[in-house]
C-alpha positions in Angstrom: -51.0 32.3 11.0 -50.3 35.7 12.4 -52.3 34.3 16.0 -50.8 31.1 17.7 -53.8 29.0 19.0 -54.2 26.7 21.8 -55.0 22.9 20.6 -58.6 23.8 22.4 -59.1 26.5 19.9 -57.6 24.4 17.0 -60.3 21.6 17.9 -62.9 24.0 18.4 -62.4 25.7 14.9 -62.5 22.3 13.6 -65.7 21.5 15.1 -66.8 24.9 13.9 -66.2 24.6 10.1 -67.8 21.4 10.1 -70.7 23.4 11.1 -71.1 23.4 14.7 -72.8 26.9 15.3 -72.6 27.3 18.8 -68.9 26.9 18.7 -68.4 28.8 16.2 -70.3 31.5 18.4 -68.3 31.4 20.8 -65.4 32.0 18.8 -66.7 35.1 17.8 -67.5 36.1 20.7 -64.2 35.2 22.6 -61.5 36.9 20.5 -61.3 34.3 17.6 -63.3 36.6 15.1 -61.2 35.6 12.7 -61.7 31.7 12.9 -65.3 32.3 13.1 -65.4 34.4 10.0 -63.4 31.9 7.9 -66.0 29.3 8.8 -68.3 31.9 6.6 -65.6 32.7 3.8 -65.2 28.6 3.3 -68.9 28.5 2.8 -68.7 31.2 -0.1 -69.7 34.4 2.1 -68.2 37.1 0.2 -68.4 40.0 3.2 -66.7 37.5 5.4 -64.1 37.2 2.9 -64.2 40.6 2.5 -63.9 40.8 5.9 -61.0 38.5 6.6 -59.2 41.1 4.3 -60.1 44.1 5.9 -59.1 42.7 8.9 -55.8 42.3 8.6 -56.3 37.6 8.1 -54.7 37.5 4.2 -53.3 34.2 5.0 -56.9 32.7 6.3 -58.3 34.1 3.5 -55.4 32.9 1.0 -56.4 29.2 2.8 -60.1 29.3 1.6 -58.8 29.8 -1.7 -56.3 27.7 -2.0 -58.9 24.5 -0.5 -60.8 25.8 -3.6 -58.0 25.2 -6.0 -56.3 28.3 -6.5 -52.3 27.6 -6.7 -51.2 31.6 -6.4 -53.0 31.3 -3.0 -50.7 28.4 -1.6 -47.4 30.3 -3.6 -48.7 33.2 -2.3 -48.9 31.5 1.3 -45.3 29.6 1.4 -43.4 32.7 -0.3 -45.1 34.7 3.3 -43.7 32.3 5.7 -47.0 30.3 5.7 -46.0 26.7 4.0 -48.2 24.7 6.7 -51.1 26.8 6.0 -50.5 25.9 2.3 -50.1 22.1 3.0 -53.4 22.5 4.7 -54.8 24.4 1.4 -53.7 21.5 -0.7 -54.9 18.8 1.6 -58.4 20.4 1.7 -58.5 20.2 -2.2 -58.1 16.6 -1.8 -54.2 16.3 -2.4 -53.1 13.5 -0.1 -49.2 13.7 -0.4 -50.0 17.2 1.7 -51.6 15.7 3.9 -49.0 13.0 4.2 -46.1 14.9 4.7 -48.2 17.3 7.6 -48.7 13.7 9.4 -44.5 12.6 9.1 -44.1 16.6 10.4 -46.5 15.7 13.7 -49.4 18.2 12.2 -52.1 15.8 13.7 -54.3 18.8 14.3 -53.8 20.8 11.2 -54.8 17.3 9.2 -58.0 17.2 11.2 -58.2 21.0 9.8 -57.3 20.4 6.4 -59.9 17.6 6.2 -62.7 19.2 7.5 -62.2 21.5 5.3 -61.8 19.2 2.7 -65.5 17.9 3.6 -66.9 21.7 3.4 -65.4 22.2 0.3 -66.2 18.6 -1.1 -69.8 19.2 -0.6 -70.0 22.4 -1.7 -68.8 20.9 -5.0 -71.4 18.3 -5.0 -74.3 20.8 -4.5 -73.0 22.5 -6.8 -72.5 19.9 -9.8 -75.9 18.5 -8.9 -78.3 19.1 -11.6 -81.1 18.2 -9.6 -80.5 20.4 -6.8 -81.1 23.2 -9.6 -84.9 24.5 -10.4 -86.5 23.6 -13.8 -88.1 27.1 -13.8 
């Protein structure tokens, strides 16, 4: 990432993504825009990945889509200098050997990331390939 965070922030955009709103507040509010904002993108919010974009975070926004499956975003994230990002993308889309070889690097806290993530994203799939969440109408 272009920003090196404390492990407080690293915990607290953890606790963010998995939905914590008043954390993820504070972020925003305390010069962590961006981890705030990707918190939004992961959840499908196109202006906050707009956002992200605009803003100068390509590799934040090249981690939402490569937890959603997209391979050019983790080339695209290793050929920038960004291959623990990418190993965090491919753990969050349920690739375990990623999240593996983060745990024999000592990534403890980019795991906890990359599977809280993985949860967002995970149930985000299940919403979405529930037929009966969808209206008869």
């Amino acid at each position: 990432m272009s920003k090196q965070y404390p492990p407080k922030i690293i915990v607290a955009w953890g606790e963010a993504i998995s939905g914590n709103t008043k954390i993820r507040d504070w972020l925003a509010s305390n010069n962590y825009a961006e981890l705030a904002m990707f918190t939004f993108a992961l959840n499908l919010n196109e202006e906050a990945r707009a956002w992200l974009m605009k803003e100068g975070h390509p590799e934040l926004m090249a981690l939402v889509m490569g937890s959603e499956g997209d391979e050019k975003a983790c080339v695209w994230l290793r050929k920038n200098g960004y291959s623990k990002l990418a190993l965090i993308a491919e753990g969050a889309d349920n690739n375990n050997d990623a999240i593996e070889l983060l745990l024999k690097q000592g990534h403890k806290e980019w795991v906890m990331i990359s599977m809280k993530i993985r949860g967002v994203k995970n149930a985000i799939q299940r919403d979405q390939d529930d037929w009966h969440k969808y209206s008869t109408r």
